[in-house]
N, C-alpha and C positions, 0 to 999 in steps of 0.2 A: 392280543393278536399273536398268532403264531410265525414265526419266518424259519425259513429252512438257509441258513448261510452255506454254499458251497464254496470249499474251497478246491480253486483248479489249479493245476501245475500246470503250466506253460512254457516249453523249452525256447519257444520266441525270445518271451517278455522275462523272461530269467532265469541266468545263469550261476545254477546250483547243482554242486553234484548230489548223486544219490547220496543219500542220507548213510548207509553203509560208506562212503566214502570219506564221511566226516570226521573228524579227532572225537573221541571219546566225551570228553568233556563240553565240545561243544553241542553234542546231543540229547546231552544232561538237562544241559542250560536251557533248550528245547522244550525237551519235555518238561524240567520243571515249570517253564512258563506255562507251556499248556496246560499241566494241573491243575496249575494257581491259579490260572482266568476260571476253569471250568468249577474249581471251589468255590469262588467269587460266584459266578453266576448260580451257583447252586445254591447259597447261603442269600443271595436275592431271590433266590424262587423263579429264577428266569431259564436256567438250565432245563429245558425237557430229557435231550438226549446229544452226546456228542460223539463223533467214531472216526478214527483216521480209518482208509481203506491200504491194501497192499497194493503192490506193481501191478500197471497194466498188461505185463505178458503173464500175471495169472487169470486174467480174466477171461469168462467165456463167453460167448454168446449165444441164448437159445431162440431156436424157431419151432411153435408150435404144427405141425401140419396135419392139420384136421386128427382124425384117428390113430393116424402111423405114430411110430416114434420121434420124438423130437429131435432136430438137427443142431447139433451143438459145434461147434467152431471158436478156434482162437479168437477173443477181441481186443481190443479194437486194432484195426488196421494198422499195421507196421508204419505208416507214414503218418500217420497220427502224431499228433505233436502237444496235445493239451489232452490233459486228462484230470478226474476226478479225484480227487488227494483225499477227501476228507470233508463230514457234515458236520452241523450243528442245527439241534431244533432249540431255537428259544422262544420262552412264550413272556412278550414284553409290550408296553404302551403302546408302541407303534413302529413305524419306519424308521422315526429319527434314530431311536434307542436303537435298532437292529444294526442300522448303518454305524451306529458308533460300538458296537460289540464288533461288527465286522473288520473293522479297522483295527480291532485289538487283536482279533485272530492274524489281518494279514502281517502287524509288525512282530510277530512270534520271531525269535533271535535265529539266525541259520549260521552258518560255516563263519566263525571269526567275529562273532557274537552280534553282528548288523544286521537287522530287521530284512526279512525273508522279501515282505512288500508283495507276498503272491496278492493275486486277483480271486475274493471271493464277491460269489453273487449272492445277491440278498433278493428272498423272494417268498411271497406271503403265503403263507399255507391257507390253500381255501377249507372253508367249515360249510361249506357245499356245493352244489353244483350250480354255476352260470346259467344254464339254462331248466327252466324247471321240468318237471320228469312228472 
């Protein structure tokens, strides 16, 4: 089965600064964790695809409108508070497996080398459509 892990950054639920804000070393230490989980899963055959994303103030947002050109805008909303950090597609036994990869992504080391503890969601990639067509 496939799960799509999100991970979200939430300025509520923790307090982290930007990652540019961090000591050099501790971003190291960061990123080599994420490597090393994503070689690990990869070397299980569990890794489909993994991607941090950038800042929400590069993000855009598009609306299609019929014909015209597409309206494009800042997103998301300045008072936004939670946003999308980064995926992972893994294709593994099931739930339980996902839920315990996920737990590996959110102890990833942040500022002062203690476990970041973001909030990812785990959610099963459908292989079709719920209602038939």
């Amino acid at each position: 089965m496939k799960y799509m892990l999100l991970m979200q950054f939430s300025a509520k639920d923790v307090d982290v600064p930007k990652v540019e804000e961090w000591p050099v070393e501790d971003v190291r230490i960061h990123v080599r964790y994420m490597r090393d989980l994503n070689a690990e899963l990869t070397a299980t055959g569990e890794l489909v695809d993994a991607q941090g994303l950038d800042r929400p103030d590069t993000a855009r947002i598009v609306r299609s409108h019929g014909d015209g050109a597409p309206v494009v805008s800042d997103g998301p909303f300045a008072e936004t508070k939670e946003w999308l950090a980064g995926w992972w597609i893994v294709d593994c036994d099931g739930e339980p497996r996902a839920v315990e990869i996920a737990a590996r992504v959110s102890a990833a080391p942040g500022p002062r080398g203690g476990p970041l503890d973001m909030p990812v969601e785990v959610r099963r990639i459908m292989s079709e459509s719920p209602v038939e067509v």
